[in-house]
N, C-alpha and C positions, 0 to 999 in steps of 0.2 A: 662422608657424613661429618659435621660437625655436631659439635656438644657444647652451649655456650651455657655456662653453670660458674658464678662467682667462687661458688664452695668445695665442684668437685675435686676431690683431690687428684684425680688422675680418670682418665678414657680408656678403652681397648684400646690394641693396636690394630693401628690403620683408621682411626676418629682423632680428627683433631679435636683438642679444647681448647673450647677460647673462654674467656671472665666475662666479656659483652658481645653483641651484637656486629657483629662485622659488617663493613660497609660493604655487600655486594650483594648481588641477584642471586635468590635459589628457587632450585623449580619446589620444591616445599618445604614449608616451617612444619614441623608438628609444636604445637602449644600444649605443655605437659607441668602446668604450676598449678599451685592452689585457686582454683575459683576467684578469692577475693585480691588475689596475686593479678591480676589480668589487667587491671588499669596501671600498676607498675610499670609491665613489660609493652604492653602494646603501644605503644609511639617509637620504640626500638626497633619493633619488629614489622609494622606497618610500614616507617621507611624503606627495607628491605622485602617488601611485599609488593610486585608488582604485579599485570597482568598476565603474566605468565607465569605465575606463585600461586602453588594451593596451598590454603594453610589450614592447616587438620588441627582440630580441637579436640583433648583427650579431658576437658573441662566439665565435669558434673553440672549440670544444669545452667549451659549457657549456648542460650539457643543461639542459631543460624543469624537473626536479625543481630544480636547483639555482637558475632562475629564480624558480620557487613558491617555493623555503624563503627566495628574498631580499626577494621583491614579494609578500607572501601576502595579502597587501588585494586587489589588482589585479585586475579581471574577468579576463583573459584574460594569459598571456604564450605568448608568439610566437619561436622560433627561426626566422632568417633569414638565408640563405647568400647573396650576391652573387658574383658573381666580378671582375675589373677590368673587365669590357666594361659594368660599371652608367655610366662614366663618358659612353658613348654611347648610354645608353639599351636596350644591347643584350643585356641580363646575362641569364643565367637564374638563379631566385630560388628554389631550395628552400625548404619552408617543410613546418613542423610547429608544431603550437600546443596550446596546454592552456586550456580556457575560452571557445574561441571559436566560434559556433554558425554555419552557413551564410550569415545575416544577414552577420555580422560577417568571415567571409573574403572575401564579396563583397565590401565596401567595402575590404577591405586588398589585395583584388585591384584595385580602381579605385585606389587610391591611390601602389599600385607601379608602376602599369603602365607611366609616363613614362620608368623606370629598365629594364625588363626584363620578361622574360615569368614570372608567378609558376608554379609548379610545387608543388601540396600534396603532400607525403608522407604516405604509412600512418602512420609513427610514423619516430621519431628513431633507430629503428638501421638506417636506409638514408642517413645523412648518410657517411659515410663511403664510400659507391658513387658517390653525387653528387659529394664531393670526389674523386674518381678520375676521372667523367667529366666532370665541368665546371670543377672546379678546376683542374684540371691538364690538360685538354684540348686549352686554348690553346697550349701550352706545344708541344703534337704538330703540329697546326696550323701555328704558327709557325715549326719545324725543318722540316717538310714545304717549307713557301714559301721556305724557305731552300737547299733539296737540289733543286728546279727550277730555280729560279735558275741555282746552282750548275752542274748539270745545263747549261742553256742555256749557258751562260759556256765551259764546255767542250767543247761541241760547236762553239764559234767566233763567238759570240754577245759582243759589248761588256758587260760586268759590268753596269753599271747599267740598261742595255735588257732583260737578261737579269731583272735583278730586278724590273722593273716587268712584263716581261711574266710572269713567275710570279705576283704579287702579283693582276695583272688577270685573269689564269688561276681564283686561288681566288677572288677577289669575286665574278665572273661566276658560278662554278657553286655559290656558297653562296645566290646571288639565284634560280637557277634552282632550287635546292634544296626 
């Protein structure tokens, strides 16, 4: 793996960093900058893009054609939704791609799997349903665990006994789930 980041100050070990774009062939980019960051990077990484390059977008709202018109060398580009749970491995990963044959989703299925459960879409005008239930899902989740608690607390329960037995309430039945 590389990590090509002007700023970072330092990588895991076993990732290189580099400040730019290295001159050579990878079997994928993941594109992980701010949206309006994309015409910055992309003639760095379009050179390094070839037909044998997937290049996975973790870009909010930037669709499939606008990946083609940036990486048009590139075998395959790839929209990819994460949500915050990728940090434990627990994300679900919307995914729509232009270029990519069943070969090649399986392995981008093995490759995410560490991160989250991958999820293909028909086409990219269901990323906006996905951002409704997955993106903001946790968010319902979280207030839920928050209104048992709560809940508990007032029915005469210690605040913090109350929040951990909420807490052990939803893990329990998202395990059972």
């Amino acid at each position: 793996f590389t990590i090509v980041s002007p700023n970072r100050p330092a990588a895991p070990d076993g990732v290189r960093l580099v400040r730019a774009v290295p001159d050579e062939p990878f079997d994928a980019i993941v594109v992980g900058v701010k949206p309006h960051m994309l015409a910055d990077v992309a003639g760095d990484i379009a050179d390094v893009a070839g037909p044998d390059t997937a290049v996975l977008s973790i870009l909010a709202g930037v669709t499939l054609e606008d990946l083609r018109s940036r990486f048009p060398a590139a075998g395959s580009v790839v929209r990819l939704m994460p949500n915050l749970a990728v940090a434990l491995g627990k994300s679900p990963l919307a995914l729509v791609a232009d270029g990519l044959d069943r070969t090649g989703r399986d392995a981008l299925d093995g490759f995410l799997a560490p991160i989250g459960t991958p999820e293909w879409l028909p086409d990219q005008t269901q990323y906006d349903l996905v951002t409704a239930l997955a993106g903001s899902g946790p968010a319902f989740v979280y207030r839920f665990i928050e209104a048992l608690g709560t809940a508990g607390e007032r029915l005469g329960l210690e605040a913090q006994q109350s929040a951990r037995l909420a807490l052990a309430t939803a893990e329990g039945a998202v395990a059972l789930a």
